[in-house]
N, C-alpha and C positions, 0 to 999 in steps of 0.2 A: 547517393541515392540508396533506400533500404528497399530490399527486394521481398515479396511478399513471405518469405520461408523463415524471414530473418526477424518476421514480428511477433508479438506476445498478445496474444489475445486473451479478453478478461471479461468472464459474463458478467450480467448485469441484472438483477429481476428483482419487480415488484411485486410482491401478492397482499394485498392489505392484510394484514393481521396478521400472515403466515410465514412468509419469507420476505426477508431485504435484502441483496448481495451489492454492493455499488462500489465504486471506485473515489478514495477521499479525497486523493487528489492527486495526482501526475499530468504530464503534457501528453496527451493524444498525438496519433497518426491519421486517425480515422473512426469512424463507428459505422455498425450495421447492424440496422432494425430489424431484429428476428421478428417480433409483435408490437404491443402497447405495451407490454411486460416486461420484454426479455430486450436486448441489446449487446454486441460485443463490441468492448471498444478493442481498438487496436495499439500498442508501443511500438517505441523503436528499440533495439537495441541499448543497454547500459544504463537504462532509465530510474528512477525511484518512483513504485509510484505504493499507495497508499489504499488497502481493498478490505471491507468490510462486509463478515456474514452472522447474519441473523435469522434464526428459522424458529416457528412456536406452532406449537397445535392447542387443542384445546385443554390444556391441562398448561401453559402457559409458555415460556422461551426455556425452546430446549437446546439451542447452540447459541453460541455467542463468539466470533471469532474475530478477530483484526489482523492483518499483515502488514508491514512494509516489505517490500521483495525491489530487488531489481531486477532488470531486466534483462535477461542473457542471446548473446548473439544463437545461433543456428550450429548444432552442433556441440554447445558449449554444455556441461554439464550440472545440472540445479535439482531442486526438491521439487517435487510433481503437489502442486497446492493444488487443491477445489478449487474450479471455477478460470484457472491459470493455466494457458495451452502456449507451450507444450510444459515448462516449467521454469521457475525464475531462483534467485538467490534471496533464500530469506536472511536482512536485517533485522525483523523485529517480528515476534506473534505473539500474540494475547489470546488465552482461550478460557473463557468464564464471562460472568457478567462484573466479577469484582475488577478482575487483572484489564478488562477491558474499557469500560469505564474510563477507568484509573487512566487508561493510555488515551482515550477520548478527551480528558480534560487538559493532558499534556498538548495532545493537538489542538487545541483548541489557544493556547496559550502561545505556541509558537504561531499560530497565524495571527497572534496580537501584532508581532513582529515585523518590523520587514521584511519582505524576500517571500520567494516561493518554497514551499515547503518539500518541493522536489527536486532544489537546488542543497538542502542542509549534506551535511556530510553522510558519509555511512558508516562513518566510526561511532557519529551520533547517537545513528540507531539502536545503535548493538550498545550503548552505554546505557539508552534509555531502554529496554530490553529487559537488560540486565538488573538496573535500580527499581523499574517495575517489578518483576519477579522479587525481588530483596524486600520490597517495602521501605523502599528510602526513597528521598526524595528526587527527583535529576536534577542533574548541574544544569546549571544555567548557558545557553547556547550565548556564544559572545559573536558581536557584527563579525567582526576578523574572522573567527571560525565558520561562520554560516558564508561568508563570501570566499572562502577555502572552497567551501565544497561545489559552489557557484561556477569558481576556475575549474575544477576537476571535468564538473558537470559537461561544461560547453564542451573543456577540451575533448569529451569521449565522441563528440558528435565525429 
């Protein structure tokens, strides 16, 4: 049982045209409806989960951000993200519209696949990260490697 101190909360808000912050993909604990807008979802503990920010005013997008983070127990030491209470472990961040993209199409590629995309490894991450940043292309995630980190995943529960 995770006790409420031990969760990762991750805001969430929509402003048409101005701001998107949302969550791409992890396994929930919970959410609570701040408004129509706004939303926190909740994690458990050791989690991967997947957080996208976007903000524009009228001169056009002026941030453009992506994370993969995990999710750290109560206590445990991480990088204080926007939007990420109290703070998680980042695998991966993209900050632009190019680097980010870039990582948007990846994701999009891995959920060709099977499997949950918060089950993949977190050496993964940091490899696609990495090759993002480079401008190279990423290795290809293999069933065997994506069901590694599947094993890891359950066993942190």
């Amino acid at each position: 049982m995770t006790s409420g101190e031990d969760l990762t909360a991750v805001e969430t808000l929509y402003l048409d045209g101005r701001a998107t912050y949302r969550v791409l993909f992890g396994k929930t604990f919970g959410r609570k409806r701040l408004s129509r807008e706004r939303n926190i979802f909740l994690f458990n503990p050791r989690k991967a989960i997947g957080y996208l920010r976007w903000r524009a005013n009228e001169y056009g997008t002026q941030s453009w951000r992506c994370f993969v983070v995990r999710t750290l127990n109560a206590g445990d030491r991480g990088t204080i993200i926007p939007g990420v209470k109290p703070c998680a472990e980042i695998l991966l961040a993209t900050r632009g519209a190019t680097y980010t993209k870039r990582f948007l199409k990846s994701l999009d590629r891995l959920k060709q696949q099977d499997g949950a995309l918060e089950t993949i490894p977190y050496a993964y991450w940091r490899h696609l990260h990495l090759r993002l940043h480079l401008n190279l292309p990423p290795h290809e995630l293999s069933p065997a490697q994506w069901a590694c980190g599947a094993v890891k995943s359950s066993a942190a529960l």
